[in-house]
C-alpha positions, 0 to 999 in steps of 0.5 A: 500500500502507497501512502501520500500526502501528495494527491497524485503518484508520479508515472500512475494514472489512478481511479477515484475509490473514495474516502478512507478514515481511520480513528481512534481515542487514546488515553494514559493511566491517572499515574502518568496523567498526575506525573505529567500535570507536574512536568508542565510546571517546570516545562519541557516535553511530555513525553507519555503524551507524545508516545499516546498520540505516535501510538494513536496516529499508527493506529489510525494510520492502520485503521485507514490502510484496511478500509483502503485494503476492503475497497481493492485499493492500492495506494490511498493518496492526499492524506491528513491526520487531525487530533482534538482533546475528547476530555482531559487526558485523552486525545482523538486522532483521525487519519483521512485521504482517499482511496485510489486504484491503478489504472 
């Protein structure tokens, strides 16, 4: 499966399938969440937080390559990944773009 933000691969004609989405909704543990809440006193990277949403974002990613993958698709193109906080501690992180097939 080709994956790109662009919305065309060089050297391949491709036919529209539609639109694919992956999503999922993460949180940490209230241990993490509490260490966390004290780091941003003293600032820097929050790091359990960046991990959540690199693991969330490869979820979603996948999510979206199986719906592609149930349509016959063979690369999934002009893709986007959006991510909003759902309540404290807890993001969701969508993945979007569309499936196209080879001609």
């Amino acid at each position: 499966m080709i994956l790109v933000n662009t919305d065309y691969i060089t050297g391949k004609e491709l036919e529209m399938l539609g639109l694919v989405k992956g999503s999922t909704i993460q949180s940490k543990h209230l241990g993490k969440d509490i260490a966390q809440s004290f780091k941003t006193l003293v600032g820097g990277e929050l790091k359990s937080y960046t991990e959540m949403m690199n693991e969330a974002r490869a979820l979603a990613t996948k999510r979206m390559i199986a719906e592609a993958e149930a349509m016959g698709a063979d690369a999934i193109v002009n893709i986007r990944y959006a991510s909003s906080a759902v309540m404290q501690g807890a993001a969701e992180v969508i993945a979007y773009g569309t499936a196209v097939k080879f001609i």
